[in-house]
C-alpha positions in Angstrom: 205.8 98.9 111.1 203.5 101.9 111.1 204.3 104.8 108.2 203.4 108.2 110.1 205.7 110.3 108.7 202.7 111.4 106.0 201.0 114.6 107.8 199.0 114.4 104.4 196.8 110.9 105.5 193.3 110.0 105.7 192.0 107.4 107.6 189.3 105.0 106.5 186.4 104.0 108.0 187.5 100.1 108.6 190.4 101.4 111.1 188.3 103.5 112.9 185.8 100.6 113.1 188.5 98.6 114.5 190.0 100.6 116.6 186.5 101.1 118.8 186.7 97.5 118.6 190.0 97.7 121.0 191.7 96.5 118.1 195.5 96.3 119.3 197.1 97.5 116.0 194.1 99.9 114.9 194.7 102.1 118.5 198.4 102.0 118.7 198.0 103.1 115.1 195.7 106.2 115.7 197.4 106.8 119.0 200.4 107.1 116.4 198.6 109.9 114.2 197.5 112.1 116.7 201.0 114.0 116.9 200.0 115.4 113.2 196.2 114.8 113.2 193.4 112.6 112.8 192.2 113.4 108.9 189.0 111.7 108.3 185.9 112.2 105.5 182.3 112.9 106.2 181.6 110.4 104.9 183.4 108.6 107.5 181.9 110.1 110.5 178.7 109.7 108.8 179.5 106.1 108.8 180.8 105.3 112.4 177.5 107.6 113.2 175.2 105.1 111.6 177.0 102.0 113.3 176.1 103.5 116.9 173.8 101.2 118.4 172.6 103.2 121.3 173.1 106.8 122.8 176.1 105.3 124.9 177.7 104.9 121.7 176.9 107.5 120.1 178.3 109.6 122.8 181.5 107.8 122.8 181.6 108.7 118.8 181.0 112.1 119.2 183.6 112.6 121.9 186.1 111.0 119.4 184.8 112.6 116.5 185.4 115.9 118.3 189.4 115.4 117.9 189.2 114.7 114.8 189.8 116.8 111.4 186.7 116.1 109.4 186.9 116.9 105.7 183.8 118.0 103.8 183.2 116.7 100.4 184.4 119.6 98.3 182.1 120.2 94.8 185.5 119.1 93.0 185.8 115.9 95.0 181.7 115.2 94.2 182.3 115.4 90.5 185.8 113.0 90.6 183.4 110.9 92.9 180.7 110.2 90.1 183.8 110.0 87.3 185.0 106.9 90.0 181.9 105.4 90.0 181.2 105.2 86.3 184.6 104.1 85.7 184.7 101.4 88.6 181.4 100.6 89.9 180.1 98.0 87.2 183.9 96.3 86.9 185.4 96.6 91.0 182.0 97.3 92.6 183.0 100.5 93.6 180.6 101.9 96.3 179.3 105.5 96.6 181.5 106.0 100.3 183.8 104.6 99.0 184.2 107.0 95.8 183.8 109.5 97.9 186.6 109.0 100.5 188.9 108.3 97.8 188.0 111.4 95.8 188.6 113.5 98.9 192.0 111.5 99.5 192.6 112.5 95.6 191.6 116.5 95.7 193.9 116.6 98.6 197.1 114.6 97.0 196.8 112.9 100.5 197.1 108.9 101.4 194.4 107.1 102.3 195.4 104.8 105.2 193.3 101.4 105.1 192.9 97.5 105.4 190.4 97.7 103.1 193.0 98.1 100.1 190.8 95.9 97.7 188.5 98.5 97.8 190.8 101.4 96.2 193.4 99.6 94.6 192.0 99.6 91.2 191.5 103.9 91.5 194.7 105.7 89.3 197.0 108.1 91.6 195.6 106.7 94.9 198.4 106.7 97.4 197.6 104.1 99.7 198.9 102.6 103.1 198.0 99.4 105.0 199.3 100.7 108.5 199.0 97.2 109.7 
């Protein structure tokens, strides 16, 4: 069952990704978030930005982008960031977008919404949610 209760969420990139997919879950699940808002990193938008493979998609991104709240990587966020990445990089292969969103999910006391839970769980204080 989907948790949208939390007006506090981020999304990661992977739902987004699955969700312009036509992903069943993924859309029903944004569809869900849009009565409090669609939170989503830079980093994120930088990310579905650089999957476009043509203009048409790129379009489609930026129209979806558009109702979206994109969060900017604060200078706090950057420095917890590189503090993630020394302590998790070499022992969970913690990436740099990665960090990043998480660090923003952190400076916010937010939850992260993602199917990519492997990818945070190791990271102290992260709330975080598999929506489905």
């Amino acid at each position: 069952m989907f948790r949208t209760n939390n007006t506090d969420g981020i999304i990661d990139t992977d739902i987004l990704i699955h969700a312009s997919k036509q992903n069943e879950d993924a859309v029903t699940f944004l569809t869900m978030q849009q009565h409090v808002g669609i939170q989503i990193s830079i980093i994120s938008a930088i990310e579905l930005v650089v999957g476009c493979r043509n203009k048409t998609e790129l379009s489609q991104t930026q129209k979806f982008l558009e109702g979206c709240a994109i969060l900017p990587i604060t200078a706090t966020a950057s420095e917890v960031a590189y503090q993630l990445i020394e302590t998790f990089a070499l022992s969970h292969g913690l990436l740099m977008g990665d960090a990043l969103i998480a660090a923003t999910v952190l400076e916010r006391d937010a939850t992260l919404y993602t199917k990519n839970t492997r990818h945070f769980q190791m990271i102290p204080r992260l709330a975080i949610i598999r929506p489905y």
